[in-house]
C-alpha positions as CSV (number, residue, x, y, z in Angstrom):
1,X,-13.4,-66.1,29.4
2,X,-9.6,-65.8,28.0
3,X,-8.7,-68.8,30.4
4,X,-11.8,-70.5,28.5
5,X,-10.5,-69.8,25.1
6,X,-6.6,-70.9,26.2
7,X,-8.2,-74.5,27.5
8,X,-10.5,-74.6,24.0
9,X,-7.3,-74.2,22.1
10,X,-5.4,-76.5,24.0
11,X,-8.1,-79.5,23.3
12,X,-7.3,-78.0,19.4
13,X,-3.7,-78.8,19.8
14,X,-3.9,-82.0,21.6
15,X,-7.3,-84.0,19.0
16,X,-5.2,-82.8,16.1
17,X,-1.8,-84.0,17.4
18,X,-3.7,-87.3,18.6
19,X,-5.2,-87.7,15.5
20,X,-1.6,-87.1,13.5
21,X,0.2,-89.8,16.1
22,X,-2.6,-92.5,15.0
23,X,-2.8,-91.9,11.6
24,X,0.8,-91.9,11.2
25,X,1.6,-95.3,12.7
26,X,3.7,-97.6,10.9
27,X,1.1,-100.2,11.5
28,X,-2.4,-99.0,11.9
29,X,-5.2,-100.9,12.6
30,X,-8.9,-99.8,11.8
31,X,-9.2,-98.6,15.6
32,X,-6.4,-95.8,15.2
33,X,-7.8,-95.0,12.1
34,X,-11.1,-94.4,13.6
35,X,-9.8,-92.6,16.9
36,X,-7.5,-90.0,14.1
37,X,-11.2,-89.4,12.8
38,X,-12.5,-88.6,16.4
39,X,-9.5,-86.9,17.1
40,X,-9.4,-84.6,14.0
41,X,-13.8,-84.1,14.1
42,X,-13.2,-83.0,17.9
43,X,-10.3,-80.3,17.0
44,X,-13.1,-79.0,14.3
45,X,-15.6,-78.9,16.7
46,X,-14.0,-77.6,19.8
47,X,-12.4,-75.1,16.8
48,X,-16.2,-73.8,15.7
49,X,-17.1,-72.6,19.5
50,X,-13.4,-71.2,19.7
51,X,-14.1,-68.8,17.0
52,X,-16.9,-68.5,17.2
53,X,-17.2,-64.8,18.5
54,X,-15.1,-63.5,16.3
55,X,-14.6,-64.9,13.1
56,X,-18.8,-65.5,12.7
57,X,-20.2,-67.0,10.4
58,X,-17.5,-68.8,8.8
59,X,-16.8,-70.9,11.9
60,X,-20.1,-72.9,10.9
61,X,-17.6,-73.7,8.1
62,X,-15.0,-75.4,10.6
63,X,-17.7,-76.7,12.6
64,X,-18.7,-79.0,9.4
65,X,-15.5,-80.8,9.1
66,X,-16.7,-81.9,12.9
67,X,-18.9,-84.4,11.7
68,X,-17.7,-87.4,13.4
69,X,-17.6,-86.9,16.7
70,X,-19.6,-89.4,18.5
71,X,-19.7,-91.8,15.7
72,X,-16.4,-91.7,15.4
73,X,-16.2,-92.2,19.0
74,X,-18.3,-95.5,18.3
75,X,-16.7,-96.5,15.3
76,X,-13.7,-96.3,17.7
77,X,-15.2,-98.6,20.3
78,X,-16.4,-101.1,17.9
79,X,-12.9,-101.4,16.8
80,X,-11.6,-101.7,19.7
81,X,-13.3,-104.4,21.4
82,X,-14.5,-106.3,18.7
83,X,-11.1,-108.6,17.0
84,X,-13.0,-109.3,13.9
85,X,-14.7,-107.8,11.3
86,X,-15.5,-104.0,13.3
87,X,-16.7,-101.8,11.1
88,X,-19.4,-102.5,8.1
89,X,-21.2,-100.8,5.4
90,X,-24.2,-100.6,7.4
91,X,-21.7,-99.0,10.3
92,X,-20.5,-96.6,7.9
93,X,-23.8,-95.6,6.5
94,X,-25.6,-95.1,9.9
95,X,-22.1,-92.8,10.6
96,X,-22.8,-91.4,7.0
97,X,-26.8,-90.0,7.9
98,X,-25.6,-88.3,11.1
99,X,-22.0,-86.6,9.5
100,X,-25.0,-85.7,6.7
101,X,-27.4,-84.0,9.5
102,X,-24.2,-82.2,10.8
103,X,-22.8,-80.6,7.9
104,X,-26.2,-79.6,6.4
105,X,-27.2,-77.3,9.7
106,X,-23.8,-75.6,9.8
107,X,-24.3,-75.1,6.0
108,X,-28.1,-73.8,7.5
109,X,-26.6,-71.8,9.8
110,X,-24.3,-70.3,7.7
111,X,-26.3,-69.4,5.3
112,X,-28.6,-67.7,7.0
113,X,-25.9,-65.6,9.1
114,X,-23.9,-64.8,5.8
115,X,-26.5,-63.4,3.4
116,X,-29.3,-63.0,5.7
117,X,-31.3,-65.3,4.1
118,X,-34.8,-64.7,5.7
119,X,-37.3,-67.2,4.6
120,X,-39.5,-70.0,7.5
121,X,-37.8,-73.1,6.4
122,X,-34.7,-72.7,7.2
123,X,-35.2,-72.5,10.9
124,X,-37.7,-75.2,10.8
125,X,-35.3,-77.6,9.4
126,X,-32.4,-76.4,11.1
127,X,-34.7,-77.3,14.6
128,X,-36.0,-80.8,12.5
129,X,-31.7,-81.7,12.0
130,X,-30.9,-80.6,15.9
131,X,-33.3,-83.1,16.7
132,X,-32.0,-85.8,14.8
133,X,-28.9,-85.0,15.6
134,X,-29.3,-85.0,19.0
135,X,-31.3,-88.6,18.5
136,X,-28.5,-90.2,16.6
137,X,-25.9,-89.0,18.9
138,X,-27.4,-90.4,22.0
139,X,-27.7,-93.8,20.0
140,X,-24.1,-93.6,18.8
141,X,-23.2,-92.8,22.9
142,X,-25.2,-95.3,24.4
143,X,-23.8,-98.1,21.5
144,X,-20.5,-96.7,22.4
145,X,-21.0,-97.7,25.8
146,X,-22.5,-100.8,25.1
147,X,-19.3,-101.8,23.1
148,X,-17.3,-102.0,26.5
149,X,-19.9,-103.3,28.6
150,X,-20.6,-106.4,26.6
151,X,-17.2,-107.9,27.4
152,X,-17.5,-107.4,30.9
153,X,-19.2,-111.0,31.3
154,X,-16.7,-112.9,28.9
155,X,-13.7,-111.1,29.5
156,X,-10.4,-111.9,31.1
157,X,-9.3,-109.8,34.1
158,X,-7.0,-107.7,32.0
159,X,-9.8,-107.3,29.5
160,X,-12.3,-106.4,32.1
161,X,-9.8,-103.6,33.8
162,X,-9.5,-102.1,30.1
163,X,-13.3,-101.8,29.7
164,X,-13.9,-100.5,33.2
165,X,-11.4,-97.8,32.7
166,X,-13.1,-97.2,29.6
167,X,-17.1,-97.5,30.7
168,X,-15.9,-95.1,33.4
169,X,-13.9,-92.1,31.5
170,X,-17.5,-92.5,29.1
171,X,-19.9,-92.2,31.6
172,X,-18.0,-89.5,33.7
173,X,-17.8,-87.5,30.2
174,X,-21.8,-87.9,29.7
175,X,-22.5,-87.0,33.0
176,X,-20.9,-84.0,33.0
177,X,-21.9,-82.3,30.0
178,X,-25.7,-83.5,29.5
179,X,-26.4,-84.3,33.2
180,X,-24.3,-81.7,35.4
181,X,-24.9,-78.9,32.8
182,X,-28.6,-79.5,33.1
183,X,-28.1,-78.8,36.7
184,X,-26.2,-75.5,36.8
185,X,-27.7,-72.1,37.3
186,X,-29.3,-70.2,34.5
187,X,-26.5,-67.7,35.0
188,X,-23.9,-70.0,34.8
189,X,-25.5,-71.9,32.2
190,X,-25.6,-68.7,30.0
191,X,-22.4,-68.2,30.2
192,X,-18.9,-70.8,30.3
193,X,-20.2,-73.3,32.6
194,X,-21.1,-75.8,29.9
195,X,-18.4,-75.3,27.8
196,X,-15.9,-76.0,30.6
197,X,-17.7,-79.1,31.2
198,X,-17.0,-79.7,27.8
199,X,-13.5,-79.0,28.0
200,X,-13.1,-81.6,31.0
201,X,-14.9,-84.0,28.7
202,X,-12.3,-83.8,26.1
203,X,-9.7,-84.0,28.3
204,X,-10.6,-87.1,29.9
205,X,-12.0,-89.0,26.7
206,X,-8.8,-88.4,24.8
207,X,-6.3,-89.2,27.3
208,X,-8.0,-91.6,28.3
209,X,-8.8,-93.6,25.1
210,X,-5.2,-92.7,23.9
211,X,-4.0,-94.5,26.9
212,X,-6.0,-97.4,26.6
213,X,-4.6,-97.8,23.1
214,X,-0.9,-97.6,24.1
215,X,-2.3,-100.4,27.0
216,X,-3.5,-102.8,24.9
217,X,-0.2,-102.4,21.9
218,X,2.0,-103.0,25.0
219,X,-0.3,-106.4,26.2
220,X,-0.1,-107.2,22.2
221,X,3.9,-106.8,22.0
222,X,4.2,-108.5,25.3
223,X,2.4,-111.2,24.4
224,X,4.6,-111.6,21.1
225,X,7.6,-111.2,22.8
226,X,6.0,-114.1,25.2
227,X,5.7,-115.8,22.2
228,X,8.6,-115.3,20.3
229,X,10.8,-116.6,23.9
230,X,8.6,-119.6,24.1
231,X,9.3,-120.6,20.5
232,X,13.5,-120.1,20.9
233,X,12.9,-121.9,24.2
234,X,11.1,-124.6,22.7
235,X,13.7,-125.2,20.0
236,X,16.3,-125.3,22.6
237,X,14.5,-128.2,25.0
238,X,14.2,-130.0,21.4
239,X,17.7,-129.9,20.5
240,X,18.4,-131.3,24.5
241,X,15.8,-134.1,23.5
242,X,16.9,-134.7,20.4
243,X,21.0,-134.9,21.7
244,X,19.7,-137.6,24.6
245,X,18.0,-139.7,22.7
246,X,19.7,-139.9,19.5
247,X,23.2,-139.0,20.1
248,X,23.6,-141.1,23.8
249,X,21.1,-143.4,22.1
250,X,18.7,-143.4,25.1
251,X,16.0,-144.7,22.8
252,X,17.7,-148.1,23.2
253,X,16.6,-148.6,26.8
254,X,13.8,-149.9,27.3
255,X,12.2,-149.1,30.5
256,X,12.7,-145.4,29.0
257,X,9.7,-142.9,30.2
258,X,8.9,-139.6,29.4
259,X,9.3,-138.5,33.1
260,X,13.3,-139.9,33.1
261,X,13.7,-137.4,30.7
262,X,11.6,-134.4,32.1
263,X,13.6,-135.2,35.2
264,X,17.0,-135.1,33.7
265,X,16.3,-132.4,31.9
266,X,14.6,-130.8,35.1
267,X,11.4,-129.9,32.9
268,X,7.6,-130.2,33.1
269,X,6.3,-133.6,31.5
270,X,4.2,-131.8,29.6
271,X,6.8,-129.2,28.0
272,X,8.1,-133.0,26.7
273,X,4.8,-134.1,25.6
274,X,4.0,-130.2,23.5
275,X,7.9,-131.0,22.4
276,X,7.1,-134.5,21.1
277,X,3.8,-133.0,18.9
278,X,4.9,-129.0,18.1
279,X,8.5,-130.3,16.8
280,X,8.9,-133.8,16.0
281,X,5.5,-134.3,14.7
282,X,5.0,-137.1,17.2
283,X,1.8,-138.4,18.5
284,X,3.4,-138.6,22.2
285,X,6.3,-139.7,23.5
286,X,6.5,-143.2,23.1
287,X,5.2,-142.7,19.3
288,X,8.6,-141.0,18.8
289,X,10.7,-142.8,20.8
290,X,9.3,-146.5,19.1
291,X,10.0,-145.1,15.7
292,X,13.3,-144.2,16.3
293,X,13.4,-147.8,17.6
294,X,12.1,-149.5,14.8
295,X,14.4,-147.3,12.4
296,X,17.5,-148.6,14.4
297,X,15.3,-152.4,14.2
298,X,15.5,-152.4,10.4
299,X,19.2,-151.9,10.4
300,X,19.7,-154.7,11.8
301,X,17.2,-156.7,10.1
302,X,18.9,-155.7,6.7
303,X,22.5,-156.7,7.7
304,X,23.7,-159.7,6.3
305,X,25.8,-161.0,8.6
306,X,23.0,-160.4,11.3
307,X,20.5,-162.6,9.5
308,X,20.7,-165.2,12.4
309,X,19.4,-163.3,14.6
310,X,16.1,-164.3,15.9
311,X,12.9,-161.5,15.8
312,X,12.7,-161.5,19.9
313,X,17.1,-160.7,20.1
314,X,16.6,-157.8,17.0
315,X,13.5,-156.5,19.4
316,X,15.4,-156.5,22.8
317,X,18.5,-155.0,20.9
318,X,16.4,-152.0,19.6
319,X,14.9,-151.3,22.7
320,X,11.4,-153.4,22.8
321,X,11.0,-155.4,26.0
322,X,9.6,-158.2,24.4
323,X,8.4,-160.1,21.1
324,X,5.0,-158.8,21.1
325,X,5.3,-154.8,20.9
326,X,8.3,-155.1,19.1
327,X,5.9,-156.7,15.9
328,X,3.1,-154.2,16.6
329,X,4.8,-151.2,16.1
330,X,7.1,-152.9,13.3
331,X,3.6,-153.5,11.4
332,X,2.2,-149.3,12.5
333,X,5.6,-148.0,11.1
334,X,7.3,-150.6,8.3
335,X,3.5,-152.1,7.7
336,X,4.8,-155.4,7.8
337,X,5.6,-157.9,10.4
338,X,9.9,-157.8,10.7
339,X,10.1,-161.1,9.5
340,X,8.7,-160.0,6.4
341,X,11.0,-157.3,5.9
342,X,13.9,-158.9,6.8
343,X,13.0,-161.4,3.8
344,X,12.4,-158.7,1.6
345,X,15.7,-156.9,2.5
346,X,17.9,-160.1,2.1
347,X,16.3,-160.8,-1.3
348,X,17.0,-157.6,-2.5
C-alpha cells in the first residue's frame, strides 16, 4: 500500500509540473492551455484518493479543484487536432455542467462526513450526480477519441502516426481502468488493484500527450525553419537571375529560354518559373524577360540620333526575333504601337 501511495504522489508531482511547463510557455496556444487544466485537475484528483485515509473529509475539498479531468482531456484533443476555431461557448458550457456535477458531490460528500448531516437527499442526489457524472465522462472520452480518429482518413502520414500514437495511449488508458478493473477479483478489486490501474493510466496519458505536443512544436519549427531556408534560398537564385539577365544583358538574345537559364544555373525550370512570379511579380518567364526588352526598346526609340532606325532593326536590337512580337508586346507593356511612341518621344 506505501508503494501505492509513493506512485499516487509521483503522478502529483509530475500533472502539476506538466501543467506549470504548459502554462508557462512563452507562446501558448489554446492546446497547452487546455492540457495545464488536465494536468493541474488530474494532480487534484489523484491528490483526493492520496489523502484520502487520512486527512478525511477535507480531501473531498481537493478532489473539487479536479473538475476537469476528462473534459479537459477533450478540450485538449479538440485543440489539438482541430487548426481553427477549437474550443466554443457551447464547448465550454458542456465542460461547465460536468466540472458543476463534480464539485457539487464532493461538496455532498463532504458535508455529510463533516457534520454528519443525516437527512435521505443527500445520498439520493449524490447517487443522481455519480450517474451523470459517469454519463458525461464517457461522452467527453469517447469525443476525445473521436477527435483523433476523424483525421485518420484525411490525414498526411505524419498526421496519421501522431493520431495512432494518440488513439492508442487512449484506448490502452480506458481499457485498463473501466474494462480490466471490471475483470479483477473481488479481492483485488477491494483493495489497490484499480487504483494501480489508474496509476498506469496516468502515466501513459501524460507522457504520452506531453510527447505528442513536443512532436508536433518540433514538425511546426521544422517546417518554419524549412521555410525560412527556402525564402533566403529563393532570394539568392533571384539575385543570380537578376545578375544574368540584367547585368550580362542576356535579355538581348533572342532565342533566350527559360531552360538555358535553369541549366546554367543548374536549377529546376520550375524554381525559375516560382522565381519569375514570388519575386519579380512576373506572369512567367518570357513576361519578364519581354519587359525588360521593351524597356531597353524605348531607349532607343527615344534617342535622337537613333530616329532612323526602322521598327523591325529597334525590335531585333532589343531582343525580338521579328516585327510582329516585337509590336505586340510594345502595345501589352507601352500601350501603344512603337511607332507611336517614338513620335510622341521626339515631339516632346
Amino acid at each position: 500500500m506505501e508503494l501505492l501511495k509513493v506512485a499516487q504522489l509521483f503522478i502529483v508531482l509530475l500533472s502539476m509540473a506538466l501543467a506549470s511547463i504548459h502554462y508557462r510557455l512563452r507562446e501558448k496556444h489554446v492546446l497547452h492551455l487546455a492540457f495545464a487544466v488536465f494536468c493541474a485537475s488530474s494532480s487534484m484528483y489523484i491528490a483526493c484518493k492520496l489523502t484520502g485515509d487520512y486527512w478525511a473529509p477535507y480531501h473531498h475539498l481537493i478532489g473539487t479543484l479536479g473538475f476537469a479531468t476528462c473534459s479537459g482531456y477533450w478540450l485538449f484533443a479538440r485543440a489539438f487536432f482541430r487548426k481553427t476555431n477549437p474550443i466554443n461557448h457551447h464547448h465550454l458550457l458542456f465542460v461547465g455542467l460536468l466540472g458543476v456535477c463534480l464539485i457539487l458531490r464532493q461538496l455532498l460528500l463532504f458535508s455529510e462526513k463533516m457534520w454528519l448531516v443525516n437527512t435521505d437527499w443527500i445520498p439520493t442526489l449524490t447517487i443522481v450526480l455519480s450517474e451523470a457524472i459517469a454519463i458525461l465522462s464517457s461522452g467527453m472520452l469517447t469525443l476525445a477519441f473521436w477527435e483523433g480518429y476523424r483525421v485518420l482518413q484525411s490525414a498526411t502520414a505524419t498526421q496519421r502516426k501522431i493520431s495512432t500514437i494518440y488513439l492508442s495511449s487512449l484506448i490502452i488508458g480506458i481499457v485498463s481502468v473501466m474494462l480490466i478493473s471490471a475483470a479483477l477479483p473481488t479481492d483485488l478489486l477491494a483493495g489497490a488493484g484499480r487504483d494501480w490501474l489508474v496509476v498506469f493510466a496516468y502515466i501513459l496519458i501524460l507522457t504520452t500527450s506531453h510527447g505528442l505536443i513536443r512532436f508536433r512544436q518540433q514538425q511546426i519549427d521544422q517546417k518554419e525553419k524549412n521555410t525560412d531556408s527556402f525564402v533566403q534560398e529563393g532570394s539568392i537564385l533571384a539575385h543570380q537571375i537578376h545578375a544574368l539577365l540584367v547585368e550580362e544583358k542576356r535579355f538581348l538574345e533572342s532565342s533566350l529560354r527559360v531552360a538555358d537559364i535553369a541549366r546554367e544555373l543548374d536549377v529546376p525550370e520550375y524554381r525559375i518559373r516560382a522565381i519569375m512570379l514570388n519575386h519579380f511579380n512576373a506572369k512567367n518567364f518570357n513576361h519578364y524577360v519581354n519587359q525588360m526588352r521593351i524597356e531597353y526598346a524605348k531607349t532607343i526609340l527615344s534617342a535622337f540620333d537613333k530616329r532612323d532606325w526602322p521598327v523591325l532593326v529597334v525590335g531585333i536590337e532589343s531582343g525580338f526575333a521579328s516585327a510582329a512580337p516585337f509590336t505586340r508586346a510594345f502595345k501589352e507593356f507601352a500601350g501603344c504601337t512603337p511607332g507611336q511612341y517614338r513620335k510622341q518621344q521626339l515631339a516632346t
